[in-house]
ChimeraX commands (.cxc) that place a marker at each C-alpha (Angstrom):
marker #1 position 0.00,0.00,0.00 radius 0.5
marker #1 position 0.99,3.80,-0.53 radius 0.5
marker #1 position -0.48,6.70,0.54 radius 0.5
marker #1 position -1.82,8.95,-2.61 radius 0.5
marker #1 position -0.50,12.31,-3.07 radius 0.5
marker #1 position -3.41,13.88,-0.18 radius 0.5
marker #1 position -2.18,11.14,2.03 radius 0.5
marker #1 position -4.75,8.79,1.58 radius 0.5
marker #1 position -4.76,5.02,1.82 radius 0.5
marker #1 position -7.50,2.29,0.48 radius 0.5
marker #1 position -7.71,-0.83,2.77 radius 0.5
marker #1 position -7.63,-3.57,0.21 radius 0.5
marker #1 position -10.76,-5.38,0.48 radius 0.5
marker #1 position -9.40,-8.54,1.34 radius 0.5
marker #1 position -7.75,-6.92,4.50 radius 0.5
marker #1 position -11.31,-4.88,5.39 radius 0.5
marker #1 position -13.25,-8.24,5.10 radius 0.5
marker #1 position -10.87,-9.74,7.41 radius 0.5
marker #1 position -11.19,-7.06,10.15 radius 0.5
marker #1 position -14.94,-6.49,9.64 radius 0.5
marker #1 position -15.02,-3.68,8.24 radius 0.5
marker #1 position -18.09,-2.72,6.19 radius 0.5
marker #1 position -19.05,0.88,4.57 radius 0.5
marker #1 position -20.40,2.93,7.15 radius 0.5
marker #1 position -18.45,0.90,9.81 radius 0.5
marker #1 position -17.22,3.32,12.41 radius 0.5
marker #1 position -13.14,3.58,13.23 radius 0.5
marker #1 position -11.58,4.37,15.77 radius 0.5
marker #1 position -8.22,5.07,14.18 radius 0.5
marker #1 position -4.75,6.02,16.58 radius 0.5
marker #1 position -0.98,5.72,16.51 radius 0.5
marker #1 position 0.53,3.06,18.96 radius 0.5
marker #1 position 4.34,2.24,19.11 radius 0.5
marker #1 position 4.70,4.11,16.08 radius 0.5
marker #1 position 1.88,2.00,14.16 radius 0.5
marker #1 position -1.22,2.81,12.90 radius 0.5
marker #1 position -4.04,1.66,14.32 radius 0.5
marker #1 position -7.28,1.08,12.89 radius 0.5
marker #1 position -10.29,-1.37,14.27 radius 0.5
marker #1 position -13.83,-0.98,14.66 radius 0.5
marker #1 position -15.46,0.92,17.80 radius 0.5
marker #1 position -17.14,-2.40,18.89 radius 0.5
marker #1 position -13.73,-3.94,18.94 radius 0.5
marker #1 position -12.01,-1.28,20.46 radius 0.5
marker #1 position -15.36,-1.39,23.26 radius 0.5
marker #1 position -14.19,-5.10,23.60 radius 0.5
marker #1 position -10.60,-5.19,23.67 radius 0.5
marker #1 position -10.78,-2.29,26.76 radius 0.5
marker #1 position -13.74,-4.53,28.41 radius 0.5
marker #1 position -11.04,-7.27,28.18 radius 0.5
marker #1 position -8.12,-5.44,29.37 radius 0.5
marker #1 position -10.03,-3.91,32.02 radius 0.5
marker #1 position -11.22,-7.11,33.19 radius 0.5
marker #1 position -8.47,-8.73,33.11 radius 0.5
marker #1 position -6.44,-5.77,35.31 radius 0.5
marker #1 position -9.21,-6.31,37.68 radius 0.5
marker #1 position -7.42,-6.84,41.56 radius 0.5
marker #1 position -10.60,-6.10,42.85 radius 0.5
marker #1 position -12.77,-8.61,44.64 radius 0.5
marker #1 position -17.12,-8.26,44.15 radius 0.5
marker #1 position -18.72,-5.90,41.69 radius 0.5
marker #1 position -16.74,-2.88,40.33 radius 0.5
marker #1 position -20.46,-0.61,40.50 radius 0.5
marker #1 position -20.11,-1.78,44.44 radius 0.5
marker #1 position -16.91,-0.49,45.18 radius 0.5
marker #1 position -17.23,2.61,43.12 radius 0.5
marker #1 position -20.73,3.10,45.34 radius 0.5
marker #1 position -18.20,2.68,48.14 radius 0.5
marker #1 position -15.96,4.50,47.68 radius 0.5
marker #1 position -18.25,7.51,46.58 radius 0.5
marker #1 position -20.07,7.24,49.98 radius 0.5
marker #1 position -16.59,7.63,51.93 radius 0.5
marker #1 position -15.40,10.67,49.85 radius 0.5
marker #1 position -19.09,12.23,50.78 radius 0.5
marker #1 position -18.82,10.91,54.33 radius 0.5
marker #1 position -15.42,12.53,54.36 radius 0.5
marker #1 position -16.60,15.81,52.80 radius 0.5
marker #1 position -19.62,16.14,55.24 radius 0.5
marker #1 position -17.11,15.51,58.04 radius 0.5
marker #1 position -14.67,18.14,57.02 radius 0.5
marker #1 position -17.55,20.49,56.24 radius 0.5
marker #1 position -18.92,20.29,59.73 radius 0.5
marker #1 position -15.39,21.21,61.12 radius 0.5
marker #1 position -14.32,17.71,62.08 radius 0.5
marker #1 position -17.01,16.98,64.56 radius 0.5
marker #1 position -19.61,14.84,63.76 radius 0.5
marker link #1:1,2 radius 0.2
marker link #1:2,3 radius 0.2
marker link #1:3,4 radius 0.2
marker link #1:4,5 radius 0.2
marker link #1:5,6 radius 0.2
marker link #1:6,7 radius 0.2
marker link #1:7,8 radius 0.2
marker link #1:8,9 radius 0.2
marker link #1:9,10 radius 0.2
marker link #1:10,11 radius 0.2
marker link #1:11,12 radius 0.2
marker link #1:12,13 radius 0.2
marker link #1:13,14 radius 0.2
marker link #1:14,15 radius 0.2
marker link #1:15,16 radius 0.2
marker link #1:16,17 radius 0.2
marker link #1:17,18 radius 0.2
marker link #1:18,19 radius 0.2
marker link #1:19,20 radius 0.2
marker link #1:20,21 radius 0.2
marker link #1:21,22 radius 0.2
marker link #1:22,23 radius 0.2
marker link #1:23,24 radius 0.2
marker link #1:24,25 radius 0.2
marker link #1:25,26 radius 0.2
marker link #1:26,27 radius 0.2
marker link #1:27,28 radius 0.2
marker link #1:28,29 radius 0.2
marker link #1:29,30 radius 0.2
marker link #1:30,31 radius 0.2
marker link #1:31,32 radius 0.2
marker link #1:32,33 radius 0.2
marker link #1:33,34 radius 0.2
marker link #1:34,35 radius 0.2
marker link #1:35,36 radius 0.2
marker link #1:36,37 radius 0.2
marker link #1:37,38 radius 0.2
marker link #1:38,39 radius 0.2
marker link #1:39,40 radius 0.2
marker link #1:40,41 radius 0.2
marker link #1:41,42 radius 0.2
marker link #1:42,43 radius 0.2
marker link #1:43,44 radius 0.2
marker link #1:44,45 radius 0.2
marker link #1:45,46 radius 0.2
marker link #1:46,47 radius 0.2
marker link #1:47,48 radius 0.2
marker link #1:48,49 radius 0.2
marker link #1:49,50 radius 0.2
marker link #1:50,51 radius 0.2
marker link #1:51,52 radius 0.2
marker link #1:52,53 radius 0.2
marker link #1:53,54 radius 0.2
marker link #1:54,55 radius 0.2
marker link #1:55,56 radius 0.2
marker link #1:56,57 radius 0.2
marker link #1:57,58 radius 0.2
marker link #1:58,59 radius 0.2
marker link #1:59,60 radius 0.2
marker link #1:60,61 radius 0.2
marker link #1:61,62 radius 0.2
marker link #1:62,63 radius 0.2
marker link #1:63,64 radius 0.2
marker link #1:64,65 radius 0.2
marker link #1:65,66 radius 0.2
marker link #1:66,67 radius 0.2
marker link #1:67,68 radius 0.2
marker link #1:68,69 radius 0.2
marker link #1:69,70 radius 0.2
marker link #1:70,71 radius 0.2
marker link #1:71,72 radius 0.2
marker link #1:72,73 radius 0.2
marker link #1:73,74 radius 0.2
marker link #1:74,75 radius 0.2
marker link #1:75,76 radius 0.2
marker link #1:76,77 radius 0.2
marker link #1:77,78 radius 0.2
marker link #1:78,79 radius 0.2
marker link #1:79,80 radius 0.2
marker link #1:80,81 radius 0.2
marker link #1:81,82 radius 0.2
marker link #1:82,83 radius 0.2
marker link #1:83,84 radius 0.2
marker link #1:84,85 radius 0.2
marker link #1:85,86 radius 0.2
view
């Protein structure tokens, strides 16, 4: 492949059927190590799903902890907002 004189490059069709790509398809399209990068959004959505899942340390439901944790920050806040004395 070369890019055209605007900078342009076709994805052969062979290489777009392989990757699902279909007209209308959207990209999400970034640099990474120096490569291009080009994949649908549903397999970005996936691939971070996976990676996030599997960076998980946490133990129960993510929503749980992040309910959690919110309700310590406010706890936290009202504390400091009352002067320290609760």
């Amino acid at each position: 492949m070369t890019a055209n004189g605007q900078g342009r490059v076709t994805i052969p069709a062979s290489i777009r059927r392989a990757a699902g790509i279909e007209p209308g398809t959207p990209l999400a399209v970034y640099v990474e190590d120096g490569r291009v990068v080009i994949e649908t959004r549903e397999q970005l959505g996936e691939r971070i799903r996976r990676d996030v899942a599997a960076a998980w340390r946490g133990s129960g439901s993510v929503v749980d902890e992040l309910i959690d944790d919110r309700r310590a920050a406010a706890a936290a806040e009202a504390d400091e907002a009352a002067g320290g004395h609760r």
